[in-house]
N, C-alpha and C positions, 0 to 999 in steps of 0.2 A: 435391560430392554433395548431394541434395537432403535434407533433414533427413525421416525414416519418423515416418508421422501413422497416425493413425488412420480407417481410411476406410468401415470400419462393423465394426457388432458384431451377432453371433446370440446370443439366448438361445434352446435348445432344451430343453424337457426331456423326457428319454426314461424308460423303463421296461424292465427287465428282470425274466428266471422267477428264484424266490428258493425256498428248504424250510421244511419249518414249523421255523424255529428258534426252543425255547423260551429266556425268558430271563423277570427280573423283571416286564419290562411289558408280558409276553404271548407270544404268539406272533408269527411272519412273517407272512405273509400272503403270497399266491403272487406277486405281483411287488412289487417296489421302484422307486421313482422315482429319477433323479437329474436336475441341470439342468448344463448346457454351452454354455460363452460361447465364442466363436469369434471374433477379432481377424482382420480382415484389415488391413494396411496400405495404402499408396501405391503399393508394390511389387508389389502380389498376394501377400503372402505370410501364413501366416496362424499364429496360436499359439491354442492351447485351454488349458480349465482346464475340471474339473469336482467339482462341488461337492453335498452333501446338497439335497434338495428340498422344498419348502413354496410355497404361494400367497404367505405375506408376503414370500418371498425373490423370487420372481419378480418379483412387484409394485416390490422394492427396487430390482431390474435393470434393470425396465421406467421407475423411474425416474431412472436416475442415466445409462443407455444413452444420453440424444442428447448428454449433456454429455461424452460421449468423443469425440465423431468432431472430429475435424480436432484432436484434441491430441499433441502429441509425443512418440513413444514413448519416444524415449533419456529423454524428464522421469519417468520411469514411477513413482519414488519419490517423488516430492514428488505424483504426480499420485494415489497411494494415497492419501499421507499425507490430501491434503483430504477426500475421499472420507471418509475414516475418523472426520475431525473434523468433518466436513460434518453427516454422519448419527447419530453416537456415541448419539444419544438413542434409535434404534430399541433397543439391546440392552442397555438401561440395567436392564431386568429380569434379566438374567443367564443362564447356560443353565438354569435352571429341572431339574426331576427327568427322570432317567432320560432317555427321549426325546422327551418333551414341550421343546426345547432350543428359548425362547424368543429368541435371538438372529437377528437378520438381514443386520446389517450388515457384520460379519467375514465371513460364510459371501458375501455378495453381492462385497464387495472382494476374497476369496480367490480367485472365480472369475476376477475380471480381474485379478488378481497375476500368477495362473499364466499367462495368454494371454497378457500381455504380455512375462513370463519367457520362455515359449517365443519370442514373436517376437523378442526382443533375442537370446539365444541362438542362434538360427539367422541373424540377421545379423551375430553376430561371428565366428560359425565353432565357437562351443564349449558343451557343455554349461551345462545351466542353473544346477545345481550350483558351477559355477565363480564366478556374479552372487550367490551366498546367502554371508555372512558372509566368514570369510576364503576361501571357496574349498572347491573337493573336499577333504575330509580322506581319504576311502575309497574304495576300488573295491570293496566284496565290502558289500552290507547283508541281514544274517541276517535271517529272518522266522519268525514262529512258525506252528504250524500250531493256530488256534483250531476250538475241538470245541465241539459244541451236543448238549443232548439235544433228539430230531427228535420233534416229535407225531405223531399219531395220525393224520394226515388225512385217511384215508380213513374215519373217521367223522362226518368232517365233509362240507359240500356244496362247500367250494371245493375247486379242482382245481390242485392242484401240480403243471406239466405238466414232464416230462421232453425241454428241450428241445435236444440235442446230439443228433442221428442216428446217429451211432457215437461212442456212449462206452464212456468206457474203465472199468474195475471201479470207478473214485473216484465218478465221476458216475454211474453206475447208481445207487449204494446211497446216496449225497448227499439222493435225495427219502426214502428210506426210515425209517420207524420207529425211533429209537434212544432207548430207558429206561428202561436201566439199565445197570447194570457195562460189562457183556460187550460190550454197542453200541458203547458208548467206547471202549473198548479195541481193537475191531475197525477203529470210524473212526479211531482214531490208526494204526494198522498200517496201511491202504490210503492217507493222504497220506502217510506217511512213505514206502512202497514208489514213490508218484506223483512226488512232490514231494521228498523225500529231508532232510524235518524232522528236525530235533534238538530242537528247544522245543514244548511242547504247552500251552495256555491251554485248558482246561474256563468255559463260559459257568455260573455258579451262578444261584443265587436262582431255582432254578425245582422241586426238591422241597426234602423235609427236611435241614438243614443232614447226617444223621448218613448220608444216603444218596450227596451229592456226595464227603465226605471218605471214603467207599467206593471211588467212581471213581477218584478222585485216589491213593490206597493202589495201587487196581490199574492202575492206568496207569506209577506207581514201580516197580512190581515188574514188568513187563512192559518197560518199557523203564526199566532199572536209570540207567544213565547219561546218560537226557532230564534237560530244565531243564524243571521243570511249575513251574506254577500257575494260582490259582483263583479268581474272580471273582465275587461273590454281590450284587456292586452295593451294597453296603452296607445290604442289607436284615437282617444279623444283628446282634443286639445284643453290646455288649464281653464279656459274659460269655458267650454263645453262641462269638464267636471267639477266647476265650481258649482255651477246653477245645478248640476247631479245630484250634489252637495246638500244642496238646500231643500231637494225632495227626499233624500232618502236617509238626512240626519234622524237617528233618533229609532231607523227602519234597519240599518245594517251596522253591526259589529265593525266592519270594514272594508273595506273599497284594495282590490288588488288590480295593480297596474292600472290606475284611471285614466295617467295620461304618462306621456311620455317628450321626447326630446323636442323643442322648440326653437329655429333660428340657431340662432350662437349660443343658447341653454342647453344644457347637457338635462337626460334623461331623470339624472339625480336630483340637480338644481330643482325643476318643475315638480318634481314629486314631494319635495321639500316645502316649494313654495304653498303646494296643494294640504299637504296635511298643515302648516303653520295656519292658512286662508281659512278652511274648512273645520278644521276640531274632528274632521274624521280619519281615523287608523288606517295605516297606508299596512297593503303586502307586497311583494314583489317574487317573482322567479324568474324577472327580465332584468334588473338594474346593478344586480348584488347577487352574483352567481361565481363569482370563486374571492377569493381572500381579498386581492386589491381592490374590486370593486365593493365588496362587503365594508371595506377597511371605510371608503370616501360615502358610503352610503349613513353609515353612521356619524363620521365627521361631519354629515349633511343634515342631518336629523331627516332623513329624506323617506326612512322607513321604522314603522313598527314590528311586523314580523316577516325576516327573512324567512323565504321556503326552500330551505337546504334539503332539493329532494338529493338521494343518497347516490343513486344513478348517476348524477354528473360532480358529485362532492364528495365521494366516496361516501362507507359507512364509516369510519373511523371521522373522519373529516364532518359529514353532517353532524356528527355528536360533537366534536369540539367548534362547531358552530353553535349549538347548543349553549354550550359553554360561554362564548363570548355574548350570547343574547342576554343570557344573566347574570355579566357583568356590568354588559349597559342598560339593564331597565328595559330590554325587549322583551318581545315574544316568540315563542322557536314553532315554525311551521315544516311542513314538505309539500311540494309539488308531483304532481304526478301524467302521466302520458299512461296510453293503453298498457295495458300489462298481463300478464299469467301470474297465476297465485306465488309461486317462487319470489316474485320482486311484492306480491302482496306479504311473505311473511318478512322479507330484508325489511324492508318499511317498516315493520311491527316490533322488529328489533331497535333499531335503531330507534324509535318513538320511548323504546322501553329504558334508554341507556341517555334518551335527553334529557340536559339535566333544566333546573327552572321551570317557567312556565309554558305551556305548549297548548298551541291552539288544537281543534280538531283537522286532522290530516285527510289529506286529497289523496282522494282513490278513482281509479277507473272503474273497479274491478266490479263495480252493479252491475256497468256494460260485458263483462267479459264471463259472469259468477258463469259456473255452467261448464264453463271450457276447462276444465282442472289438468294441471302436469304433473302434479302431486298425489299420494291417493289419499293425504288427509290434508286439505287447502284449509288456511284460516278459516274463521265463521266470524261475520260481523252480526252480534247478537246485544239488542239495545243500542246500535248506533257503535259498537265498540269492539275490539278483539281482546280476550283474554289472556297476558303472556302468563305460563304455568315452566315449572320446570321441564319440559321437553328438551332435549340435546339440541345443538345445533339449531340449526333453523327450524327446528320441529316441524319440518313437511320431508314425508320418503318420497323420491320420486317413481313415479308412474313410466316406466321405459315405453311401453303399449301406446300411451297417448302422446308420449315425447315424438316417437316416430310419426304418429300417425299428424301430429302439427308439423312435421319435420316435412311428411308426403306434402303438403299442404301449401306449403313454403317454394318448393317447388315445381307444386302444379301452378302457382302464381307465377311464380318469376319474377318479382319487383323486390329490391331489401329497403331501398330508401323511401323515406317516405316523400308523398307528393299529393296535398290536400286537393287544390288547383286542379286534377283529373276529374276528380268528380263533380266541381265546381264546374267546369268546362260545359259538362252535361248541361247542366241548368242553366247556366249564362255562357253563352255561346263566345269564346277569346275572352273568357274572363282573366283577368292577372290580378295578381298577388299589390298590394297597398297597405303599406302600413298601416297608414292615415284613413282608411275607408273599411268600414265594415262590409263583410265580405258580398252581404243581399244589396247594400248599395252602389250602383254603377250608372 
């Protein structure tokens, strides 16, 4: 049989409608970018990956795409690995704050990970999840249902469009206004009714620390027996999340990025000091985002569960993060940003192949359900996705809506993202603060 090459690559990147979701470093802005590498082989057969969006990643793509064609795909490990060592200098900065994530070369190799994951999966006949570490550990990967407080936007001039023709009660109210309490509480009731959550993540760092730990109170007492927690990016200082501590012990599973870098303290140290002070379970996707920082996180005791989202860790690499969580007594999470279904099933794989204990996994994709690239996108049913023997990534792609996100992308114009636009709107020369939630100025 003839050995499977590589016999061209797509980079596309498309665009989908997004809500004004607030967080530390602003608001959404009405669409999001993402880019998609498309593997065809020698066979006609083709495997995808999709990955976060920038001009330096595309550029990364655009230069690494001719040194793919006519390589062999069965070499698909060794042919990362150079890749990875080839370029290692573009993300020598690090991912940098919040979403300013200076990296390019992970997020650029991740794309063709997964395309080529998919193609080897569907020519051995089995799940991709099967090619990641030891194998499928699970069929059933629980997801959480992540909650945003929604801006204002109808005060502002961009146009949040409502774009499903018949939606259903989740997606009506998805564009709408939500800040304060009762929003929260109402949007945790309609994904849970939608989507049939047990875990709720509240997005922080976007009012007063004393008005989220409100939410959080009322989201426990509303749904008594959910797993919450709270995410503030680590815009609060240790003493700010101590006293957090003491209202919402006992309320939350765990506390992600409560606090972060203080004085001559590194960001580790404080998170350290926090989980020791507190008794409460720290997570992070700010502190412990590639190997060496993972390595001093745990030297630190600084964290409970790393969120190796797969995007900047790769998939092979998220799972042997995995790996290392259960050899130290952690817990193995992933993080997540806006997304199209494609990086909803990557996630599902990779969930499926962690090995240990794993928390419920962060998803965008409430916000995005609707928009599919796929013509059969996961389904989060009971709070969870089903892995089943499907090849590959078990999603065919949809060419029809590829393009028509691809039109979409380009009727916008923007690839990087830039929360601070829309933030502009509402507060007039608002800028970017680690330390400051984003409604306080």
């Amino acid at each position: 049989m003839p050995k499977q090459t590589i016999e061209e690559i797509e980079i596309i990147p498309v665009a989908g409608y997004d809500s004004m979701l607030l967080n530390l470093s602003g608001a959404h802005t009405p669409t999001f970018s993402r880019i998609l590498v498309i593997i065809t082989d020698n066979h006609g057969r083709e495997g995808i990956g999709e990955i976060p969006c920038s001009q330096s990643i595309l550029s990364m793509l655009d230069l690494i795409a001719p040194s793919l064609r006519g390589q062999t795909v069965e070499n698909y490990r060794s042919l990362l690995r150079s890749l990875l060592d080839r370029y290692k200098e573009h993300d020598a900065a690090g991912r940098g704050l919040q979403t300013f994530d200076q990296r390019t070369t992970i997020h650029a190799v991740t794309a063709i990970e997964a395309a080529l994951l998919d193609l080897r999966g569907k020519t051995l006949g089995m799940p991709v999840c099967e090619l990641l570490g030891r194998g499928k550990i699970r069929e059933s990967i629980p997801f959480l249902a992540y909650l945003f407080f929604i801006g204002e936007s109808e005060a502002t001039e961009f146009d949040y469009k409502q774009e499903i023709t018949q939606p259903n009660s989740w997606h009506s109210a998805r564009r709408s206004p939500a800040m304060d309490t009762q929003a929260i509480i109402e949007q945790a009731g309609l994904v849970a009714e939608t989507y049939g959550f047990k875990d709720f993540k509240l997005k922080g760092g976007v009012f007063a620390p004393e008005k989220e730990i409100e939410a959080v109170i009322g989201l426990s007492q509303t749904f008594p027996q959910a797993h919450l927690t709270l995410d503030p990016n680590g815009c609060w200082d240790l003493a700010t999340a101590l006293e957090a501590a003491k209202q919402l012990k006992g309320r939350v599973s765990y506390l992600e990025d409560p606090c972060g870098a203080e004085g001559r303290f590194s960001s580790r140290e404080i998170m350290a000091e926090f989980r020791q002070r507190s008794g409460i379970p720290t997570a992070t996707n700010m502190v412990a985002t590639d190997s060496r920082e993972l390595a001093h996180a745990i030297k630190q005791s600084a964290v409970d569960i790393p969120l190796a989202d797969p995007h900047f860790w790769g998939m092979e690499g998220a799972v042997q993060v995995s790996n290392l969580c259960r050899q130290n007594g952690l817990c193995w999470g992933a993080h997540s940003n806006n997304h199209f279904d494609i990086s909803l099933a990557m996630v599902s794989q990779v969930a499926a192949a962690a090995e240990g204990t794993i928390t419920a996994i962060d998803t965008h994709w409430i916000w995005q359900e609707g928009q599919h690239l796929t013509l059969n996108p996961p389904k989060i049913i009971d709070g969870a996705i089903q892995i089943d023997d499907s090849v590959g990534l078990g999603v065919e792609i949809d060419r029809a809506a590829i393009q028509k996100a691809h039109a979409l992308y380009q009727e916008v114009g923007q690839s990087d993202r830039d929360d601070s636009l829309a933030m502009q709107a509402l507060i007039p020369n608002w800028e970017f603060d680690p330390k400051s939630p984003c409604m306080v100025r």
